[in-house]
N, C-alpha and C positions, 0 to 999 in steps of 0.2 A: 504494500500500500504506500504510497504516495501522498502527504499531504502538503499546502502550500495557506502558508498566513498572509496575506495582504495587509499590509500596514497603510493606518490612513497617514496622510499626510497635511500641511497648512494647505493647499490647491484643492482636498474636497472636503464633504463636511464631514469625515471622522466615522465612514461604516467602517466595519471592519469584515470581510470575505475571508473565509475560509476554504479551502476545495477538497474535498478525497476524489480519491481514485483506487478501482480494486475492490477487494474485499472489505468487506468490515467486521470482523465478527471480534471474539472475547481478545484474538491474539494480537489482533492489529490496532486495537480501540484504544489500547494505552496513549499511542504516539497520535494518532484524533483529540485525544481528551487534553491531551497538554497544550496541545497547538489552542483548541477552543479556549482553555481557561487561561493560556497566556495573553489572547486576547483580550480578554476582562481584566487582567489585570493591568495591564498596560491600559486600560481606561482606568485612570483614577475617579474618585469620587469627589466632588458630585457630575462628573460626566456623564452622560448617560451611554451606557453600551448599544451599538447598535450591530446586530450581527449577523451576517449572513452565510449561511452553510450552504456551499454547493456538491450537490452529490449526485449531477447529471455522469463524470464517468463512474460512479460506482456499480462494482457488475453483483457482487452481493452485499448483503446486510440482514444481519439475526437478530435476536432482541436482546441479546446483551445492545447491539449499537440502538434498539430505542430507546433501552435504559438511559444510556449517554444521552440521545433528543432529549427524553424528561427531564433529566438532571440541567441541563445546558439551556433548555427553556428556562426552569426554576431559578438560577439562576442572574438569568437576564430578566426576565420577569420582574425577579425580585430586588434589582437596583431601578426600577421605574424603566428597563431597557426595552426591544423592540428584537424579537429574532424570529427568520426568515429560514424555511427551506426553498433549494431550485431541486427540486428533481423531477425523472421522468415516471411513467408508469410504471416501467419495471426496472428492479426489483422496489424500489422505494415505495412509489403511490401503492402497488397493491400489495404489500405486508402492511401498510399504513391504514390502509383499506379493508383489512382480514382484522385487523387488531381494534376496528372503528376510531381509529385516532386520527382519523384526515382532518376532522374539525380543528385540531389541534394546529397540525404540519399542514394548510394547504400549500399544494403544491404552484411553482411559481416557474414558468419553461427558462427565464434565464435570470443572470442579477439582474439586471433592467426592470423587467419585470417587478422580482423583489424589492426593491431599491423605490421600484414609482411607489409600489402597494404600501409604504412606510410614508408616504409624502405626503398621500391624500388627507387632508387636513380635515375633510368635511364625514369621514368611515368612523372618526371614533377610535374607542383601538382595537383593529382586528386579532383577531384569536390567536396571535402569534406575540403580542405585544403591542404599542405605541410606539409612533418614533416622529423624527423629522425628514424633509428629504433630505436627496443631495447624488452624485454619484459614488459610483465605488471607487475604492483605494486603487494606485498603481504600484506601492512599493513590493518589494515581495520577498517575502523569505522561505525558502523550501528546505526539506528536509525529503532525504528519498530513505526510505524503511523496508524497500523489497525488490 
């Protein structure tokens, strides 16, 4: 597995993108979980996290990795944040879909997408959290794990 932290920079408003690629299950989710929560912490308080997970290359995912979704909602959630899934049908939307947790994760086809669905100022806060707009981060720091 392959993941990649996007660091926001001063040029946009401070999302932060994360990507997997690969499998995700109990062996791989460590080097996932670190990269997610290093993004949070690199937003200090009272910034507000805003986060987006992209898991359009991921070819699988178990529920140890929804565990991670729940936790990494809660989370962001719980500093007033705003977090975002991009994924496609399969594998993501339909285990998401088998588990009834789509209301939770809606899915979003790219960051764009994600990144607008945070912007709309007149939605409230959708099911994933509240946020502000802005585009996504360019810097980037990867680590390859496989």
């Amino acid at each position: 597995m392959v993941t990649t932290l996007h660091h926001p920079t001063t040029e946009h408003s401070g999302f932060w993108l994360v990507q997997a690629s690969g499998e995700l299950d109990i062996g791989t989710l460590p080097d996932l979980e670190r990269e997610l929560f290093q993004a949070l912490s690199i937003s200090p308080p009272p910034s507000t996290p805003l986060l987006v997970l992209d898991l359009l290359p991921v070819t699988f995912l178990d529920c140890a990795a929804v565990r991670l979704l729940h936790r990494t909602r809660a989370a962001v959630l719980g500093r007033g944040g705003w977090f975002s899934l991009v994924h496609a049908e399969r594998p993501t939307g339909l285990l998401l879909r088998r588990l009834r947790l789509q209301h939770l994760f809606p899915a979003y086809e790219s960051v764009g997408d994600a990144v607008r669905a945070a912007s709309v100022p007149s939605c409230g806060s959708p099911p994933c959290g509240g946020g502000t707009g802005g585009s996504a981060p360019t810097m980037t720091y990867e680590r390859n794990t496989g």
